[in-house]
ROBADO-312943 format. One record per atom (N, C-alpha, C): residue in three letters; y, x, z. Coordinates in steps of 0.001 Angstrom, whole numbers, plus 500000, padded with zeros to 6 digits. Last residue first. Layout:
! residues N
aa/north/east/up
ALA/Y/X/Z
...
//
This chain:
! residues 294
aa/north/east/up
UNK/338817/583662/397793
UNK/337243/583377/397373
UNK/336270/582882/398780
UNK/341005/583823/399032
UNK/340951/582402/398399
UNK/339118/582560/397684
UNK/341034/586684/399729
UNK/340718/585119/400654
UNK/340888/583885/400218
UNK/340286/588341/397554
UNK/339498/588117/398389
UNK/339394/586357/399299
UNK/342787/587291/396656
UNK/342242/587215/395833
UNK/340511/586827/396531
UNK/344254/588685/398561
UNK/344814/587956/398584
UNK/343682/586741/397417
UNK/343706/591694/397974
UNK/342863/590703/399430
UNK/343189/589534/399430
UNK/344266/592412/395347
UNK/342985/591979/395427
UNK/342779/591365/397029
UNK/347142/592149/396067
UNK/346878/591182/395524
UNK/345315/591129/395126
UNK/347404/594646/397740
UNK/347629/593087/398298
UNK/347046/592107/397435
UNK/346278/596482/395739
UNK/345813/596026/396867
UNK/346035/594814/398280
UNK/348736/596328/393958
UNK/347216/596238/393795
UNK/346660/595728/394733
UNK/350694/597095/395694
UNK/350746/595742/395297
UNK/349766/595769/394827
UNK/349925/599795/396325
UNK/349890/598576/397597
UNK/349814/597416/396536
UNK/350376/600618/393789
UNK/348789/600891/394422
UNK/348523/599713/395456
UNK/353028/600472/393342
UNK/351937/599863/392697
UNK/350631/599894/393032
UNK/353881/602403/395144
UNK/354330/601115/395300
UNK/353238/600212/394817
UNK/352833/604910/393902
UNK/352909/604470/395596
UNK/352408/602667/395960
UNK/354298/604876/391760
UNK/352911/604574/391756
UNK/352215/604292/392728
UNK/357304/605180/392748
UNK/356584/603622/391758
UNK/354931/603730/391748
UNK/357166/607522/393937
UNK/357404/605662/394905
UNK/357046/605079/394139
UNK/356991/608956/391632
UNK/356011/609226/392679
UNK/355566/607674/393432
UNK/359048/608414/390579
UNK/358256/608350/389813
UNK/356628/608147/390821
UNK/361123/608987/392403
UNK/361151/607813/392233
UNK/359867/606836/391227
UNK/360361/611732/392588
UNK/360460/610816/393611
UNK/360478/609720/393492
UNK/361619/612811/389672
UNK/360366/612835/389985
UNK/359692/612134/391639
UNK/364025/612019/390146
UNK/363487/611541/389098
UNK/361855/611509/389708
UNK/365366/613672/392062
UNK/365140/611880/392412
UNK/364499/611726/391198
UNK/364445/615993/390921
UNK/364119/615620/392236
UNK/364085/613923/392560
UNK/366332/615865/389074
UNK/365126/615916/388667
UNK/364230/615328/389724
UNK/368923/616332/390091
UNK/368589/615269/389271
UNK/366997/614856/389021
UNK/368503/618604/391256
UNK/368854/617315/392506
UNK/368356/616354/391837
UNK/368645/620553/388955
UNK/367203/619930/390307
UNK/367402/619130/391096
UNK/370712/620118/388236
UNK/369544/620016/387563
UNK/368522/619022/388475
UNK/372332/621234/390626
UNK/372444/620441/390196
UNK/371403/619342/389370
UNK/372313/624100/390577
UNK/371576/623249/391487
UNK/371874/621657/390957
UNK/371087/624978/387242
UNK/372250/624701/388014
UNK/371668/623855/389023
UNK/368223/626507/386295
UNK/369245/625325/385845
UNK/369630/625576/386929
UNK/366462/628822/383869
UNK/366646/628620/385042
UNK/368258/627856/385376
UNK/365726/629248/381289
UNK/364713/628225/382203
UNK/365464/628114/383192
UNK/366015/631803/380723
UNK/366937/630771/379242
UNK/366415/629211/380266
UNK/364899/633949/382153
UNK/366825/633756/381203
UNK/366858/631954/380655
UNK/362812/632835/382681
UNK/363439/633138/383360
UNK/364367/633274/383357
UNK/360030/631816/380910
UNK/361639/632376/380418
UNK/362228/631830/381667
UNK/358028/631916/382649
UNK/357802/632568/381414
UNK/359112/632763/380805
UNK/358731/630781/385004
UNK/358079/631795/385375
UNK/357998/632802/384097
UNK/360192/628026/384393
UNK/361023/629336/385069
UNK/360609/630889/385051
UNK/357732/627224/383361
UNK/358859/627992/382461
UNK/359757/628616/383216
UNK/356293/626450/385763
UNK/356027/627641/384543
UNK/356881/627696/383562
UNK/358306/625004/386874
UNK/357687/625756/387545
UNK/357516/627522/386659
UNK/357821/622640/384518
UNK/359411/623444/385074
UNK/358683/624469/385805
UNK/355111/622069/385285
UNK/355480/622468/383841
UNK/356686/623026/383932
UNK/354878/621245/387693
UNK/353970/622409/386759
UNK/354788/622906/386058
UNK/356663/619345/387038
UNK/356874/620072/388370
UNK/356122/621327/388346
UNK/355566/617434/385628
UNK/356742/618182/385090
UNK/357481/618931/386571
UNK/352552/616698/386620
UNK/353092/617602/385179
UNK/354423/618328/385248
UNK/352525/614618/388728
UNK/353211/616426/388586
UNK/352948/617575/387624
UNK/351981/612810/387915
UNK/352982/612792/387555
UNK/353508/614479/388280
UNK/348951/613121/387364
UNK/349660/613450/386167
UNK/351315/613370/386454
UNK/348393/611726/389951
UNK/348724/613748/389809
UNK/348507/613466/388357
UNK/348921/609012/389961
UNK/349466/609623/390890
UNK/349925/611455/390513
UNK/346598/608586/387703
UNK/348127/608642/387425
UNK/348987/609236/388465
UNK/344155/609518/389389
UNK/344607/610214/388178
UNK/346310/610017/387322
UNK/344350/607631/391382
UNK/344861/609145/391318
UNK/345094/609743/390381
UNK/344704/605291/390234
UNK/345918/605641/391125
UNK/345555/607129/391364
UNK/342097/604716/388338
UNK/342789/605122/388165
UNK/344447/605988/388645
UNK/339849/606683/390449
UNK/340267/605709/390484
UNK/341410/605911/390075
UNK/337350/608795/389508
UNK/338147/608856/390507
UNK/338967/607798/389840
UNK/335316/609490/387623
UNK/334874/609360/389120
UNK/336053/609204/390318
UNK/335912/608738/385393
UNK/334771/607571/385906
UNK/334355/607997/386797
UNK/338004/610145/384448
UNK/338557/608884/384757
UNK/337409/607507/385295
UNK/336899/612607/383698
UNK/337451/612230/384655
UNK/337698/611070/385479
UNK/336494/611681/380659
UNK/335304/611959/381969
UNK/335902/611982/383499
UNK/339348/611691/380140
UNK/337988/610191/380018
UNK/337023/610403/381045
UNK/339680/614245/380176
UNK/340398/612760/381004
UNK/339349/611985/381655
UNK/338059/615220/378385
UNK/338099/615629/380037
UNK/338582/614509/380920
UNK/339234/614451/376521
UNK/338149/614558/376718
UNK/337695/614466/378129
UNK/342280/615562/376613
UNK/341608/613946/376079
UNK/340548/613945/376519
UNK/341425/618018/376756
UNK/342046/617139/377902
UNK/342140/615639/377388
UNK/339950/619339/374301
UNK/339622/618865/375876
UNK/340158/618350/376530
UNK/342458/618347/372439
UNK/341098/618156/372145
UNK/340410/617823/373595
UNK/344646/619381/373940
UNK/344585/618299/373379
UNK/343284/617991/373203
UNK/344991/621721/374980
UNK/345636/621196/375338
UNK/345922/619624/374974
UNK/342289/623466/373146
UNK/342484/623495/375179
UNK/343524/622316/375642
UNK/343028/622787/370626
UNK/341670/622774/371476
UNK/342042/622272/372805
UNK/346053/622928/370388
UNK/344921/621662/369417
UNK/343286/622080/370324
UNK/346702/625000/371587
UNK/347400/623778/371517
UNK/346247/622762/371448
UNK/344972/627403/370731
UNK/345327/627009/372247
UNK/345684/625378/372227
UNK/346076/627294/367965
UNK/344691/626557/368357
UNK/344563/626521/369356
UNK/349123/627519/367978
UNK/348623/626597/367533
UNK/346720/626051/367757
UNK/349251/630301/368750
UNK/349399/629451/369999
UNK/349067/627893/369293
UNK/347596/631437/366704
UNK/346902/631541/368005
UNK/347513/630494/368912
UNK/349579/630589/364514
UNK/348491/630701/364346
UNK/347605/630333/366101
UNK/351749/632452/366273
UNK/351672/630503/365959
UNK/350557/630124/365509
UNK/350932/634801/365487
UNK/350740/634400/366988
UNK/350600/632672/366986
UNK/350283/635162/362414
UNK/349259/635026/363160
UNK/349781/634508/364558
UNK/352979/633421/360775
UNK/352473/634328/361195
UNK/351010/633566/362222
UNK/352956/630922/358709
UNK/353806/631479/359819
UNK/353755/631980/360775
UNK/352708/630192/355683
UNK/352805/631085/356101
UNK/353821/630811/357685
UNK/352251/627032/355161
UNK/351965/627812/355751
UNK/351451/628833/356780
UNK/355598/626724/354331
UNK/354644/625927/355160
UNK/353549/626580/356111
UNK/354854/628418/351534
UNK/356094/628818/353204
UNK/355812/628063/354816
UNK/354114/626896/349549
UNK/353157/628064/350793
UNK/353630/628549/351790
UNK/354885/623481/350865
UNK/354785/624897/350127
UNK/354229/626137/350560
UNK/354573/620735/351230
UNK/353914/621752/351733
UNK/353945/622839/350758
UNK/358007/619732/351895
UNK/357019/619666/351849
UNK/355741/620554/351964
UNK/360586/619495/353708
UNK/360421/620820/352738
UNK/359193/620580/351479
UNK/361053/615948/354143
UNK/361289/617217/354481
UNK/360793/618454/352908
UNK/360393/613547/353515
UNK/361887/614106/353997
UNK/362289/615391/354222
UNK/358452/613569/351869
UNK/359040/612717/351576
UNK/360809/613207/352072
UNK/356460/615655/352680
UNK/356142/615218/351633
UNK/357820/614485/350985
UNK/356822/614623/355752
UNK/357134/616362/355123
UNK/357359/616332/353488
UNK/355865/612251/355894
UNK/357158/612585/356212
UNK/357778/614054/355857
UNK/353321/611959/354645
UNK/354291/611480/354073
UNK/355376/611600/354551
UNK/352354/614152/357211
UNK/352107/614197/355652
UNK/353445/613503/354848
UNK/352906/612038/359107
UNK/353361/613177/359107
UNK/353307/613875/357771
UNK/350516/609793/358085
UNK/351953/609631/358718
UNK/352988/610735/358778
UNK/348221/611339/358393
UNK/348755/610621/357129
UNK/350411/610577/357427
UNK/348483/611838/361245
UNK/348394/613143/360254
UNK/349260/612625/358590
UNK/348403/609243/362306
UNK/349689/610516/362750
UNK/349493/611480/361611
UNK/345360/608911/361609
UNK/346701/608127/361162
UNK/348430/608672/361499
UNK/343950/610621/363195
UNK/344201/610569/361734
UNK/345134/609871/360974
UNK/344735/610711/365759
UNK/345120/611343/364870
UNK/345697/611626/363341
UNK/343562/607803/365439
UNK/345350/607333/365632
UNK/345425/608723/365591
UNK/340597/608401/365086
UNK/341155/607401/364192
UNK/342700/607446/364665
UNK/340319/609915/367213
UNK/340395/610113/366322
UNK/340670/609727/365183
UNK/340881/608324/369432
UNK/341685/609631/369136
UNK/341234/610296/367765
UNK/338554/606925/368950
UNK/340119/606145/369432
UNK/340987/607188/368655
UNK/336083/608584/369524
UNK/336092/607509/368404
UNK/337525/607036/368183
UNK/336956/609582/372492
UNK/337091/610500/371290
UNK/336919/609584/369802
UNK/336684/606719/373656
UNK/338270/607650/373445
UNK/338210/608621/372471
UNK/335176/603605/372501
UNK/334886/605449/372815
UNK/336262/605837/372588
UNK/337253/600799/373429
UNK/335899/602182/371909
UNK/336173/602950/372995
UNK/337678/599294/375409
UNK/337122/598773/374237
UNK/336050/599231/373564
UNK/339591/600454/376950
UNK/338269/599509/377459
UNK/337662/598874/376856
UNK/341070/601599/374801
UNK/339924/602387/375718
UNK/339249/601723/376240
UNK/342912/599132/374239
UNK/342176/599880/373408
UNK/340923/600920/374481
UNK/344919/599369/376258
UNK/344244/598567/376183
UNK/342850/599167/375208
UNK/346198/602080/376268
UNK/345295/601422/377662
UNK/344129/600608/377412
UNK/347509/602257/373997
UNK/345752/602774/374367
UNK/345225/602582/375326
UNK/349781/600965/374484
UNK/348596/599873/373895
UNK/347274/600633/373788
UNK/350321/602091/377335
UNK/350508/600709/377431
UNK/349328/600203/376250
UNK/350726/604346/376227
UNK/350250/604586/377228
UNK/349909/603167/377235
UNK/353253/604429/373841
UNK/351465/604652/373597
UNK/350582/603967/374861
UNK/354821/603611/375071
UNK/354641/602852/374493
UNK/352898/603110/374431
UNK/355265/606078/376874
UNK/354953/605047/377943
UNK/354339/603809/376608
UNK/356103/607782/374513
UNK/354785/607943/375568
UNK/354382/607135/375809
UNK/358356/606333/373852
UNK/356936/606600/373037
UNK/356063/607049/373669
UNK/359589/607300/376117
UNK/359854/605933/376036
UNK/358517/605837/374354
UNK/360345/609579/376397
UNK/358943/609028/376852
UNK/359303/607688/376412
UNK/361283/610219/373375
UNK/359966/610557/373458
UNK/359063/610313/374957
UNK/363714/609466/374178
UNK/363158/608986/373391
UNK/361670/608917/373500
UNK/364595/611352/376435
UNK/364327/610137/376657
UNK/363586/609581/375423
UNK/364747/613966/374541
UNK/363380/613867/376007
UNK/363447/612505/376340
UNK/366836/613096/373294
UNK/365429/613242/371943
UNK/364158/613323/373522
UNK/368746/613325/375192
UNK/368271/612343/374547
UNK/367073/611923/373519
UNK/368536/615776/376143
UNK/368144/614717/376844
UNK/368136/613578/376303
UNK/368911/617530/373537
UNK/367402/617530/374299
UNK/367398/616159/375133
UNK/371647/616542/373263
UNK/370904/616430/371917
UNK/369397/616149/372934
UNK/373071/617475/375609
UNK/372681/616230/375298
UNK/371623/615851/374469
UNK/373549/619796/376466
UNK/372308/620104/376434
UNK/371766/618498/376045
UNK/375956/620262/377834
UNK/375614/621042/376350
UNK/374125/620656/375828
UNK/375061/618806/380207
UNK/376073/618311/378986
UNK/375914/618520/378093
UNK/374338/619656/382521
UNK/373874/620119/381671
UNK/374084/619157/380091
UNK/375410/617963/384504
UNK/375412/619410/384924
UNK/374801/620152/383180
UNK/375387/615343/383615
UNK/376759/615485/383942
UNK/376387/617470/384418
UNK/372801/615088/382835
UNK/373431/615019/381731
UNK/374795/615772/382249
UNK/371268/614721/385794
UNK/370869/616206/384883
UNK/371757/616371/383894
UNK/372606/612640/386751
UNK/373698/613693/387199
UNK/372993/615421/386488
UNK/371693/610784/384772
UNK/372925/610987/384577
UNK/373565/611927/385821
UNK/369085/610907/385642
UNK/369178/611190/384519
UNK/370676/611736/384161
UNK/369197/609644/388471
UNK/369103/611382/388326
UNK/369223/611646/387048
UNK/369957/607125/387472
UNK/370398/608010/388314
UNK/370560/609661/388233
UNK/367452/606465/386337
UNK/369264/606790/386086
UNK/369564/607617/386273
UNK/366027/606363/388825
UNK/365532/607304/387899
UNK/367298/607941/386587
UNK/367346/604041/389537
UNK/367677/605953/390654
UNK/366944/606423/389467
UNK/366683/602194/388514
UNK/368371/602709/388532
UNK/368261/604183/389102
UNK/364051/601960/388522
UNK/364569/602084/387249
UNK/365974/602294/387450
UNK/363932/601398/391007
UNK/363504/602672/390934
UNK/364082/603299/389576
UNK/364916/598713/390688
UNK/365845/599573/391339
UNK/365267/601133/391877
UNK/362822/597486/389013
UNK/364327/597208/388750
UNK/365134/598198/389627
UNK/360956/597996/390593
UNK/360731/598716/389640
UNK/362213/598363/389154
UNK/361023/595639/392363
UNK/360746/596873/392870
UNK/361173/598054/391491
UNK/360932/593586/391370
UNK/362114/593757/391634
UNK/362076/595256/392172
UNK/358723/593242/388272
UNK/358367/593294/389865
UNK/360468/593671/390160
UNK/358329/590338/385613
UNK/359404/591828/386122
UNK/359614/591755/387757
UNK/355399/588934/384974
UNK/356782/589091/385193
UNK/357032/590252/385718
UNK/353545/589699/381742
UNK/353517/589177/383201
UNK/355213/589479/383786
UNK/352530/590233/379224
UNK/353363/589237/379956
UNK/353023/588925/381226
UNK/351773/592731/378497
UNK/350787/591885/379311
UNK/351168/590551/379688
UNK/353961/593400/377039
UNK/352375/593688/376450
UNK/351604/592787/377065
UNK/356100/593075/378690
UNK/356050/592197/377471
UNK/354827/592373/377049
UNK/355641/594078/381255
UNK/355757/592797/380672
UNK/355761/592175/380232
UNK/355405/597328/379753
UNK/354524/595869/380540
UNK/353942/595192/380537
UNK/358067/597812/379291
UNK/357312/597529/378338
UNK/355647/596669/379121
UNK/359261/598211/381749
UNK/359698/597190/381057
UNK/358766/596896/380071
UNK/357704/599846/383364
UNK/358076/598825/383738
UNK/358874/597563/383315
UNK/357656/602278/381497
UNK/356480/601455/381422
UNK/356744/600124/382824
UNK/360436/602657/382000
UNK/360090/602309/380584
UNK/359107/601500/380980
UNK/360400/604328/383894
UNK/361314/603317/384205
UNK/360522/602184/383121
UNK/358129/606317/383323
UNK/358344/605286/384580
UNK/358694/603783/384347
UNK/359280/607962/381901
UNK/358368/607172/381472
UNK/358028/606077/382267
UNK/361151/609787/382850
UNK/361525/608760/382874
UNK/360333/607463/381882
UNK/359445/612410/382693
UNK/359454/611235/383548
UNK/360122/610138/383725
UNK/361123/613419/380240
UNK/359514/612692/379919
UNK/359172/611812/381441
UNK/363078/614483/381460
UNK/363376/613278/380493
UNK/362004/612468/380704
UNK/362051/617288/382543
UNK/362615/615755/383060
UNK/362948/614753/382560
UNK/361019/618117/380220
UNK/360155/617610/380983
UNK/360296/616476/381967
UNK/363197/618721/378879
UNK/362038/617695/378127
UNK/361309/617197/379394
UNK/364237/620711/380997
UNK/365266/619349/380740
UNK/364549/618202/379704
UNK/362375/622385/380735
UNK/362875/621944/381748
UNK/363617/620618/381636
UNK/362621/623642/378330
UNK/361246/623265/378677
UNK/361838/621614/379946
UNK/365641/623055/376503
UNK/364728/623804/377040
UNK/363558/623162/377533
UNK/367030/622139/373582
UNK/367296/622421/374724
UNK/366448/623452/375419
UNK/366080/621851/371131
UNK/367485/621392/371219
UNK/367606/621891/372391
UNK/362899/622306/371832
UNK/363925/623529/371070
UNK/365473/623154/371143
UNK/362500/620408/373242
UNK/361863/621868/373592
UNK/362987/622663/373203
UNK/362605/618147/371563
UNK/363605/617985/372424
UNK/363598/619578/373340
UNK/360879/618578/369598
UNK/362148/618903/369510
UNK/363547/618697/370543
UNK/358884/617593/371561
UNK/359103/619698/371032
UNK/360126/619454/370715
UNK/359125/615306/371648
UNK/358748/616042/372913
UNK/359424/617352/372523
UNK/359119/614300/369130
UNK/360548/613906/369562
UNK/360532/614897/370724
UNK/356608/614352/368466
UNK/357986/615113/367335
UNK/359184/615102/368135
UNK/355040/613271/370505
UNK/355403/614591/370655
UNK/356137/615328/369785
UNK/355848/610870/369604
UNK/356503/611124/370852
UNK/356123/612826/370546
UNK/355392/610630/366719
UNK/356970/610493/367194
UNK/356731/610919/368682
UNK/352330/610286/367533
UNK/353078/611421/366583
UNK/354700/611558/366887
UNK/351931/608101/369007
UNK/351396/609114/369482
UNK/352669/610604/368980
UNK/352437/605932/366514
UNK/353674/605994/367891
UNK/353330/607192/368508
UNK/350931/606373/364748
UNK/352067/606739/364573
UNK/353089/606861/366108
UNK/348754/605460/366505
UNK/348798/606918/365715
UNK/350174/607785/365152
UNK/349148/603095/367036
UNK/348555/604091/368512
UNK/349259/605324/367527
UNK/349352/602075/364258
UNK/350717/601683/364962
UNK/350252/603293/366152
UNK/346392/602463/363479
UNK/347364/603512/362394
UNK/348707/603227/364126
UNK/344838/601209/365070
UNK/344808/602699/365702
UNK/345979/603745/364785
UNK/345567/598617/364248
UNK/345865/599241/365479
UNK/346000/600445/366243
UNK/344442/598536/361690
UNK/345755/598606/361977
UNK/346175/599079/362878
UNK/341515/598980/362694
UNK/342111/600113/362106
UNK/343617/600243/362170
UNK/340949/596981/363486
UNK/341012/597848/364862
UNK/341881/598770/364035
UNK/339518/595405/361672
UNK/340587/594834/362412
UNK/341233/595592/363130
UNK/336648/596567/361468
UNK/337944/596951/360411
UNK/339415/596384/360936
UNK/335301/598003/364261
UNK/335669/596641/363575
UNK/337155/597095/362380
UNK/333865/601671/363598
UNK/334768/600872/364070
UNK/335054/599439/363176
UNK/331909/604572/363300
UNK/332570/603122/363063
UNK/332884/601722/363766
UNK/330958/606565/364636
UNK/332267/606752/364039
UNK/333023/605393/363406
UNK/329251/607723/366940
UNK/329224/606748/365775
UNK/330623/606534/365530
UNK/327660/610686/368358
UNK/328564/609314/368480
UNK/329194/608292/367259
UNK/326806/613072/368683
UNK/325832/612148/367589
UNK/326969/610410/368148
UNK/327618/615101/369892
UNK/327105/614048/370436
UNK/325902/613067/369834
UNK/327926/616353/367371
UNK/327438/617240/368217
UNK/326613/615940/369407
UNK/330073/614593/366239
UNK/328617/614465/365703
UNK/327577/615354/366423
UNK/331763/614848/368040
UNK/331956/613552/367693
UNK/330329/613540/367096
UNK/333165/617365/367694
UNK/332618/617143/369364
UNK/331621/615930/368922
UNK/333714/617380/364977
UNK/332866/618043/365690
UNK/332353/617659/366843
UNK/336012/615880/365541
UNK/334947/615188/364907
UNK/333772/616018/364965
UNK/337799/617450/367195
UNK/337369/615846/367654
UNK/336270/615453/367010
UNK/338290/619228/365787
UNK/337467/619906/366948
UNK/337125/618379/367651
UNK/339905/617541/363801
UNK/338373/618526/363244
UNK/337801/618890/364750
UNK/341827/617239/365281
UNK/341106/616056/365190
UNK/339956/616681/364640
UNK/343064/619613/366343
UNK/342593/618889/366889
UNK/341402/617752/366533
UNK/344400/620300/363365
UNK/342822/620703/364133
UNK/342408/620323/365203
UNK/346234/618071/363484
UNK/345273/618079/362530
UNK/343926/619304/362940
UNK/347888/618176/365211
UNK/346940/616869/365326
UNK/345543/617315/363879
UNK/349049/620382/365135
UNK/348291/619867/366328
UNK/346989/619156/365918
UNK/349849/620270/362224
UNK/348913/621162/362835
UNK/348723/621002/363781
UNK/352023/618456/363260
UNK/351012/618581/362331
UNK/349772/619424/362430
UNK/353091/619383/364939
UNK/352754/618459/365673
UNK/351418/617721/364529
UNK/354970/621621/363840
UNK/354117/621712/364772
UNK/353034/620968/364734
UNK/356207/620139/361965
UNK/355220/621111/361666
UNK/354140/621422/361930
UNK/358143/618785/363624
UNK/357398/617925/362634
UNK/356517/618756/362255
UNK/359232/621034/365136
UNK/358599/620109/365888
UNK/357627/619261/364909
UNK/359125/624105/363254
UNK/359704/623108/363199
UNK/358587/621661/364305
UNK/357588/627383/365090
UNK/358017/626530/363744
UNK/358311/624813/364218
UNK/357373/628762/367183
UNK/358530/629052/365909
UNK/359171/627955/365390
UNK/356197/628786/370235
UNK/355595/628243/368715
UNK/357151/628228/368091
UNK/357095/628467/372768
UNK/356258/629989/371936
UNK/356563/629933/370192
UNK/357291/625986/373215
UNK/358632/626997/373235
UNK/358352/628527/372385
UNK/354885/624942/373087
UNK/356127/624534/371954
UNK/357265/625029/371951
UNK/353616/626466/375140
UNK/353367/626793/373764
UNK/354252/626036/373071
UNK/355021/624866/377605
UNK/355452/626697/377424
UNK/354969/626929/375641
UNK/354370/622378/377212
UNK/355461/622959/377455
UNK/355780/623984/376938
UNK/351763/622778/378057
UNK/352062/622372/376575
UNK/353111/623001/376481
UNK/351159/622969/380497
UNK/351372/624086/379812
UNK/351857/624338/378283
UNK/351202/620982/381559
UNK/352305/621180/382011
UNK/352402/622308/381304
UNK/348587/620071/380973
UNK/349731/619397/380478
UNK/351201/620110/380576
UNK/346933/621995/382371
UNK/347289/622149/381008
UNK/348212/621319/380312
UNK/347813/620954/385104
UNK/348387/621944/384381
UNK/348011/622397/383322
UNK/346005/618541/384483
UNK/347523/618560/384774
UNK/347866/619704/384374
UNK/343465/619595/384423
UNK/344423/619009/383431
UNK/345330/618782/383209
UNK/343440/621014/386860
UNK/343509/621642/385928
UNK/344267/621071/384563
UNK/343260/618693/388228
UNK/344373/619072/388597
UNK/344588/620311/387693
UNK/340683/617506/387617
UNK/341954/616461/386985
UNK/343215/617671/387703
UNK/339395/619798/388603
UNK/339065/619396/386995
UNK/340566/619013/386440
UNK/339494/619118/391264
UNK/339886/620395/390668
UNK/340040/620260/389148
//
């Protein structure tokens, strides 16, 4: 119940970056930045130790920056388009974390994942061919999983290392710096206009940074030591089946796609499903296989 709550707070992100006004680079600032205060709170409430091998630090700035681009690229792919068409992009995280991998772990390219990685295509290019006007989002929604799946790959590694709230808080903090010098540098910077931007963004901004980030990082982790990782990845991949779901339900004008959409999405999210399917067996062949040579 817990890990299926988390899911749909994932799927709820969604709906608050459609709520939320202000600019994706803005946003994602103020995410990360009260988030990480309700991180360092949690952090001494525990009494958990905050230091880390100095070698680690590079590592958590690259986790920190790559973290930050995916959800700059997530919301703005929100606002170029809609909830719906980010969300289907973001499963193409799939295809990605079957190429990226290989190269992190070097190990070789399964043939299985070479032709889930075409139907995921697939459906990518018949959501583009029904919803055209709507390129800018599907391409800023591919970007941003393809930074997901990056993250996903080197905090993997990293967590069997540090403490996740110790992790997340050091590659916040480095997204924050990071974002800073991008407002500072490319953008408006922080003027009081910055800001000013009303009380509801205000409210949907600490929903965000507590409930949708702070605890579900949190929660994960705890999660993740009574149930084996294949479920917990198995039902994160119906985030974007939540998450379309509830935007049909909250914008109903501006949410609701051409049958078409959904055919696309459908093999997306199927093919997302068969790859973790898939990967569970090949796990499990290759621990009996492991078994009988012991």
């Amino acid at each position: 119940m817990q890990l299926h709550l988390l899911v749909f707070i994932a799927g709820f992100t969604g709906i608050l970056g459609e709520l939320i006004t202000i600019s994706a680079v803005n946003l994602v600032w103020f995410r990360m930045l009260l988030a990480v205060i309700l991180m360092y709170a949690y952090a001494k409430y525990k009494k958990i130790s905050l230091i880390v091998p100095g070698q680690a630090i590079f590592q958590f700035i690259i986790a920190g920056i790559i973290i930050a681009l995916h959800w700059i690229t997530f919301f703005a792919s929100i606002k170029a388009s809609n909830i719906s068409i980010a969300l289907a992009m973001f499963s193409t995280g799939a295809f990605f974390a079957s190429l990226v991998e290989p190269i992190i772990f070097k190990r070789r390219i399964i043939g299985y994942e070479i032709l889930l990685g075409l139907a995921v295509f697939g459906g990518v290019y018949i959501i583009t061919d029904a919803a055209l006007h709507f390129i800018t989002g599907i391409l800023l929604g591919i970007v941003s999983a393809f930074f997901s799946t990056l993250f996903a790959v080197l905090n993997g590694r990293h967590v069997l290392i540090y403490n996740a709230t110790v992790l997340s808080i050091y590659e916040f903090l480095a997204g924050i710096i990071f974002i800073t010098l991008w407002i500072s540098i490319l953008d408006e910077g922080f003027s009081f206009g910055f800001f000013d931007i009303g009380l509801p963004n205000y409210l949907y901004l600490i929903i965000l940074a507590s409930v949708c980030t702070a605890y579900a990082f949190i929660s994960a982790v705890q999660v993740m030591k009574h149930l084996s990782p294949f479920t917990v990845v198995l039902s994160y991949n119906l985030e974007p089946i939540y998450g379309i779901s509830l935007a049909v339900i909250f914008f109903p004008t501006t949410e609701k796609m051409s049958f078409s959409f959904y055919v696309g999405a459908f093999i997306i999210l199927c093919t997302v499903l068969l790859n973790a399917i898939f990967k569970r067996r090949y796990r499990v062949k290759a621990n009996r296989f492991s078994d009988d040579e012991l």
